[in-house]
C-alpha positions in Angstrom: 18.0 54.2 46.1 20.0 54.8 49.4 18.8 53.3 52.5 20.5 54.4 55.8 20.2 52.9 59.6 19.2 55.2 62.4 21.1 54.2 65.5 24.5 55.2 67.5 27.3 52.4 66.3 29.1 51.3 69.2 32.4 53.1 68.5 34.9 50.8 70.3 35.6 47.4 71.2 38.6 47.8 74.0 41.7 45.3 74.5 42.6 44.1 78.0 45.6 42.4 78.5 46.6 42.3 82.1 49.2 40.4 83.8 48.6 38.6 87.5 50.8 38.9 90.2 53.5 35.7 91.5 54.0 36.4 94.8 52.4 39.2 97.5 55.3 41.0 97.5 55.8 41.5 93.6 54.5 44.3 91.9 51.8 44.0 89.1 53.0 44.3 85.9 51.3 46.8 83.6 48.6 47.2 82.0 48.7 47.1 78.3 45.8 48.6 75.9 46.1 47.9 72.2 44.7 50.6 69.6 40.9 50.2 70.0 39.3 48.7 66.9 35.7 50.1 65.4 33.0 47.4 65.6 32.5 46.5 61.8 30.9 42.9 62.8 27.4 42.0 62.1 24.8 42.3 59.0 24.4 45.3 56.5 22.3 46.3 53.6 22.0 49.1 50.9 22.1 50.4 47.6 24.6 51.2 44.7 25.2 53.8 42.0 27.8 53.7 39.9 29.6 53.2 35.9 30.1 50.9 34.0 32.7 50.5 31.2 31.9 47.3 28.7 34.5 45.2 26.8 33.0 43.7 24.2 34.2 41.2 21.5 32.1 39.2 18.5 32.8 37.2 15.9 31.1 35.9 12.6 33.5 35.2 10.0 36.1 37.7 11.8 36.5 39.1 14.8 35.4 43.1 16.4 36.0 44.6 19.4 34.3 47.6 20.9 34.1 49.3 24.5 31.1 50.6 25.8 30.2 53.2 28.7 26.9 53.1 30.9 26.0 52.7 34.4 24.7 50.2 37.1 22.4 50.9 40.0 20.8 48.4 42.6 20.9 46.8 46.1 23.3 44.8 48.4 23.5 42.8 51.5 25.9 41.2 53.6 27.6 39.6 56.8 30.8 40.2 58.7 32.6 38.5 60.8 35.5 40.3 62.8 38.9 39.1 64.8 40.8 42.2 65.9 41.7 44.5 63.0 40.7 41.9 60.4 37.0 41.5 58.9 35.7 39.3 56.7 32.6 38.0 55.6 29.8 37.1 52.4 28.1 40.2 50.1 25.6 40.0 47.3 24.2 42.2 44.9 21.9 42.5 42.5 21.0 45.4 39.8 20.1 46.7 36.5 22.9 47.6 34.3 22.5 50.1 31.4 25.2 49.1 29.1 24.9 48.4 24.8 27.2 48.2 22.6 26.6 48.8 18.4 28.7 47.2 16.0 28.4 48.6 12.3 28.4 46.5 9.1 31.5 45.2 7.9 33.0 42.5 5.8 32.6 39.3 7.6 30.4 40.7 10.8 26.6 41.9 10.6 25.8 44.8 12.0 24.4 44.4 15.7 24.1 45.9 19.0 25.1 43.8 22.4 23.5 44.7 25.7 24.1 44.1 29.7 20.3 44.2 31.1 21.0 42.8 35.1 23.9 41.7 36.8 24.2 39.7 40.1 27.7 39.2 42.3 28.2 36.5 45.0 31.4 37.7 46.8 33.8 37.0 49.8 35.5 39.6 51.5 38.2 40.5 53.2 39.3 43.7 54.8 41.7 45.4 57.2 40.2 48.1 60.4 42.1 51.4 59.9 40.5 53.4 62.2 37.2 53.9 60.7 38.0 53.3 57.3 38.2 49.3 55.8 40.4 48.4 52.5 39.3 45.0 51.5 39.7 42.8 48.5 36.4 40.9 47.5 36.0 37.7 44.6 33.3 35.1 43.6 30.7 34.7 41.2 28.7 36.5 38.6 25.3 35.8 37.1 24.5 37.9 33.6 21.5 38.6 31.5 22.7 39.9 28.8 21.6 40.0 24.6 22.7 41.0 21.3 20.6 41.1 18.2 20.5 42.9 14.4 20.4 46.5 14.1 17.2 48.2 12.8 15.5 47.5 10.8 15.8 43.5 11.6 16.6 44.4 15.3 13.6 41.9 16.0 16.6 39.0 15.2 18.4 38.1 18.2 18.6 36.2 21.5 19.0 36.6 25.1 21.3 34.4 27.3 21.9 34.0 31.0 25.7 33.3 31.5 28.1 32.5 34.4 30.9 33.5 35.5 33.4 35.6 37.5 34.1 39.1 39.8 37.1 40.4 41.3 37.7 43.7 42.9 38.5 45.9 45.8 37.7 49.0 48.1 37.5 51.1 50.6 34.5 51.1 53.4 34.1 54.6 56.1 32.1 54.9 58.5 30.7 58.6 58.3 27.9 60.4 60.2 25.1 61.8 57.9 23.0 64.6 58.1 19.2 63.0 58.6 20.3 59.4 58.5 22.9 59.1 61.4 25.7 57.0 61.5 26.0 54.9 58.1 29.0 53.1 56.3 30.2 54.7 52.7 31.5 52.6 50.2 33.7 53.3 47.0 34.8 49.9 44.9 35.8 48.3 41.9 34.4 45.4 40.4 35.6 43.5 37.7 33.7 40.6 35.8 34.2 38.1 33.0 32.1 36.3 31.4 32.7 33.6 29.2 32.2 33.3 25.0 28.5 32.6 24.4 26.6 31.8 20.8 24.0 34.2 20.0 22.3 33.0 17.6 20.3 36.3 15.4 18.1 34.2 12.7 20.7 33.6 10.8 23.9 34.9 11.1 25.5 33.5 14.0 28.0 35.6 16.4 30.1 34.4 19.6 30.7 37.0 22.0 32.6 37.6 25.3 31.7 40.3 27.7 33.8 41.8 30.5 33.0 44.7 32.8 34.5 47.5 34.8 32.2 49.0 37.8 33.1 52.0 39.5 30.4 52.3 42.3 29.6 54.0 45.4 26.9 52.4 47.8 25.2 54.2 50.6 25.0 51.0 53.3 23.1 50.6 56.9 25.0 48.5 59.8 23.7 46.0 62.9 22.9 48.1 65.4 24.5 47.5 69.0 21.9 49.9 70.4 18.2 48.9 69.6 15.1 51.4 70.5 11.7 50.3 71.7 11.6 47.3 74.1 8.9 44.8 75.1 8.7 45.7 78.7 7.3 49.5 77.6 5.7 47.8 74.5 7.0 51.0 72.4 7.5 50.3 69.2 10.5 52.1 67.4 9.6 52.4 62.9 12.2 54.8 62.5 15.3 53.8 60.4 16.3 51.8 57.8 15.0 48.5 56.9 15.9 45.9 54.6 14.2 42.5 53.5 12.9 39.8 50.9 9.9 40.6 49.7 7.7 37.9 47.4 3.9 37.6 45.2 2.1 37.3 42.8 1.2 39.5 40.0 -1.6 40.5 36.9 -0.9 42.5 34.3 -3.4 43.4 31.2 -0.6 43.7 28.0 -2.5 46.6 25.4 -0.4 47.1 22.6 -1.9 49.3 19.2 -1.1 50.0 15.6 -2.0 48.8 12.3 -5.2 50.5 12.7 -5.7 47.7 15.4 -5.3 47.3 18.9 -5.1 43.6 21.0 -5.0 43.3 24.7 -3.8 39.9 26.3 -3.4 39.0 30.1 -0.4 38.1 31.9 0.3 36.4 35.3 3.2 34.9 37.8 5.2 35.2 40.5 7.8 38.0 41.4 10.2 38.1 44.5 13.5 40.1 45.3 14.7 42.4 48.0 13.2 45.6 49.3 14.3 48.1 51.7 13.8 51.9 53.0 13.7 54.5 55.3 11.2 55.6 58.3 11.1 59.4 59.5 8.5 59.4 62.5 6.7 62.8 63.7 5.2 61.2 66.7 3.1 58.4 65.1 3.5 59.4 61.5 5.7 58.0 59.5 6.8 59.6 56.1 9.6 57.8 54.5 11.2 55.7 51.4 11.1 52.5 50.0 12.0 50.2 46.8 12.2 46.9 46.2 14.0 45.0 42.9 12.7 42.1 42.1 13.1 38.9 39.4 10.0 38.1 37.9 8.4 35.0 36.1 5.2 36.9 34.7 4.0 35.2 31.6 0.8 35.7 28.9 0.2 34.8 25.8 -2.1 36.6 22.9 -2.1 38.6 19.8 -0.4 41.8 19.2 -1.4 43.8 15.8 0.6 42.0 12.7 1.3 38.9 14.9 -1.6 36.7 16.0 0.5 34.7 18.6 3.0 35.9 21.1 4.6 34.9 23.8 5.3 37.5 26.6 7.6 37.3 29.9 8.0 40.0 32.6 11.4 39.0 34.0 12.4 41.9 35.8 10.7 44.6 38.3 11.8 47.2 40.0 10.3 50.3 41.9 11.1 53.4 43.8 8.2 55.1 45.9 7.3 57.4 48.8 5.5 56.5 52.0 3.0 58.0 54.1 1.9 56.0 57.3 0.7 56.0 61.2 1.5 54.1 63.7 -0.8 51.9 66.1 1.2 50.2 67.8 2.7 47.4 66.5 0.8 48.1 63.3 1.5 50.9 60.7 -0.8 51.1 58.0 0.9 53.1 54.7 -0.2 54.6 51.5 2.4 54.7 48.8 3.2 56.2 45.3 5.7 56.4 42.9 7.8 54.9 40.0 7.7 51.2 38.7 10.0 50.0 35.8 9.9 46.6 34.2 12.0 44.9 31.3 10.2 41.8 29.1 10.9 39.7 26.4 8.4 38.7 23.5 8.3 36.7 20.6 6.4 36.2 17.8 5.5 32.4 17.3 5.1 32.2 13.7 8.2 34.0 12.7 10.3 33.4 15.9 11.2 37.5 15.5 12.3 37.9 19.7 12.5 41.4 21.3 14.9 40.2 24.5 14.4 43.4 26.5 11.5 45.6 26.4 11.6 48.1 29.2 8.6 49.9 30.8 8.2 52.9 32.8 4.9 53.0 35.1 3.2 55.1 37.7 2.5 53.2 40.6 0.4 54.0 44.1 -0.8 51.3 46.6 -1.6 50.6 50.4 -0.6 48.3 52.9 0.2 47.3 56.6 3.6 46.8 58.4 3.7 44.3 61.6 6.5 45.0 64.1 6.8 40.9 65.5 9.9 41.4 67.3 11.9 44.6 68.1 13.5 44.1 65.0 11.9 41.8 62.8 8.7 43.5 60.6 6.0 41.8 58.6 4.6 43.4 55.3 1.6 43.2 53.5 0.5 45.0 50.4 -1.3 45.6 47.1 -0.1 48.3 44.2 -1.0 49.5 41.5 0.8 50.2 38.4 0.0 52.3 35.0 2.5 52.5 31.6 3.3 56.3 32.1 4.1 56.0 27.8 3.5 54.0 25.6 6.7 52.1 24.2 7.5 50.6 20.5 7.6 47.0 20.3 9.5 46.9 16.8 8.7 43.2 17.1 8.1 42.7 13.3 8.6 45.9 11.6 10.6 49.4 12.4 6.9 51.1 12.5 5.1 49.0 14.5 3.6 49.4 17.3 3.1 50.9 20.7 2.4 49.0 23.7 1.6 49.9 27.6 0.3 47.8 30.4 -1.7 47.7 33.6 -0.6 46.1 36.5 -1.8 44.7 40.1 0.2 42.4 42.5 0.0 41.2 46.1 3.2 41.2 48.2 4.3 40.0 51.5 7.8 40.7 53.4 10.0 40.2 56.3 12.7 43.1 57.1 15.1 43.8 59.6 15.0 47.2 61.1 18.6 49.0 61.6 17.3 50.9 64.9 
């Protein structure tokens, strides 16, 4: 999802070096004015699209290799800091990767599939003003969810694993001037990222495997504003923009899965927090606009599912994407909202261990809430939504045929965001 600031960026930042006269009766020396340099200091926020290419490599009793193709899409945020022509500064990231990998059967390796399900990237920067355009070279860390498992039919045996470890890449930042959105940043970058060997262990057989990945991803991005709308002496409150935040909860979902000639419903419950951000049009004191938010989750229930009396459930991840109707009072803009929700969950049966690491979910969602301005800049969010399995999705937990699930979902959220005015 793209967010974009709303604002004129301060174009210039100018260069004085100026000599002082000796004596009365010397003249002053000259004046001399450096190229200007375009104002890239300050904080920024947006979103990501991109590819993804997957190097993959297992071993049982000999080794494969494979390479995989998918994509990556999520948010970003960042700080720089700027001396002359050079910038530098801290950016993270976080976002869902689509990215498997199927090995076949062969002598000495099972057959299996490997997945990436969410990446995150803690970088430094470094880059060079051009003119409008930054090159810069970026490096840190990497945090991976990632799991491999038996092909069908026994694609219940597997595991997940979180691993460490590294990213390096570079790119190319430009400021540009968009239709709707006003001045934004474009970015265009390449990210590497290795991750170490890491035993996966499939009820059984037992592979080692080592991941690396190529992105190739553009990012729409919104910049610290030098010009800010609305002050408190006129008490005008400016919505308009692009916003980005944390955003934290709690959440209930009621888990309905059916087959066997049998259906089981168990409840689920936890926290969920991440980053959230959008965009405001206004039409005098209505706002219509944009807004997502991805988010880590801890939501956990426990119950029986058809052909498995006890399971344990986790909702680890949550993201959304929805549209926003809202007007202004103020300080205050109460919103209505609707739109997509999709979630990823691992479950396991407790009496014959079978795990399914990743179970995704696609839901309708719809909710309402209220938007505090507390400073010019600063806004508070409250709100509740709603959120309803759109299909139903095979579990495959203990057999190939077996069985559908969906779920129903309610959470409480509250924010802080900075507007981009």
């Amino acid at each position: 999802m793209m967010r974009m600031n709303h604002r004129n960026i301060a174009l210039f930042v100018a260069i004085f070096l100026s000599g002082r006269a000796f004596a009365a009766d010397l003249p002053a020396p000259a004046v001399i004015s450096p190229e200007p340099v375009v104002n890239w200091a300050g904080l920024y926020a947006g979103s990501f699209v991109g590819g993804a290419i997957g190097s993959f490599a297992t071993r049982q009793n000999v080794a494969e290799s494979r390479v995989a193709l998918g994509a990556a899409t999520g948010a970003l945020v960042g700080y720089n800091w700027q001396n002359g022509a050079l910038v530098y500064g801290l950016d993270g990231d976080i976002g869902s990767n689509y990215l498997t990998r199927k090995f076949g059967a062969a002598a000495g390796v099972v057959a299996n599939e490997a997945e990436s399900i969410y990446a995150m990237h803690a970088r430094a920067r470094v880059g060079y003003d051009v003119g409008g355009f930054m090159p810069f070279v970026a490096g840190g860390l990497a945090y991976d969810k990632t799991d491999q498992f038996q092909r069908a039919p026994l694609d219940f045996d597997g595991e997940a694993r979180n691993r460490a470890g590294w990213t390096l890449g570079a790119g190319v930042d430009a400021k540009v001037n968009l239709p709707l959105l006003g001045p934004s940043v474009v970015r265009a970058e390449y990210l590497y990222e290795g991750l170490p060997a890491t035993s996966y262990d499939l009820k059984g057989p037992s592979l080692r495997t080592d991941m690396s990945i190529h992105y190739a991803r553009v990012a729409l991005i919104s910049t610290m504003s030098e010009v800010r709308h609305g002050s408190p002496e006129t008490d005008t409150t400016d919505w308009a923009g692009n916003y980005v935040g944390a955003i934290g909860g709690g959440a209930r979902q009621a888990v309905s899965t059916h087959g066997l000639g049998v259906a089981d419903t168990f409840s689920a419950g936890g926290p969920i927090g991440g980053v959230y951000s959008g965009y405001n049009w206004m039409h005098g004191d209505s706002m219509l606009g944009v807004d997502g938010a991805t988010m880590l989750a801890d939501v956990v229930g426990h119950g029986a599912q058809p052909g498995a009396a006890s399971t344990d459930y986790w909702n680890f991840l949550e993201s959304d994407f929805r549209g926003r109707a809202g007007y202004a009072v103020g300080r205050f803009l109460p919103f209505v909202a609707a739109g997509l929700d999709f979630g990823s969950s691992q479950q396991v049966d407790n009496a014959t261990q079978n795990t399914k690491a990743n179970l995704p979910v696609l839901a309708g969602t719809f909710g309402a809430g209220v938007d505090y301005m507390a400073t010019d800049l600063i806004a508070i969010r409250a709100e509740y939504l709603h959120a309803r399995s759109l299909i139903g999705e095979s579990t495959h937990l203990d057999s190939d045929v077996c069985c559908g699930q969906t779920r129903t979902g309610n959470s409480v959220r509250l924010g802080a965001a900075y507007f981009f005015h």
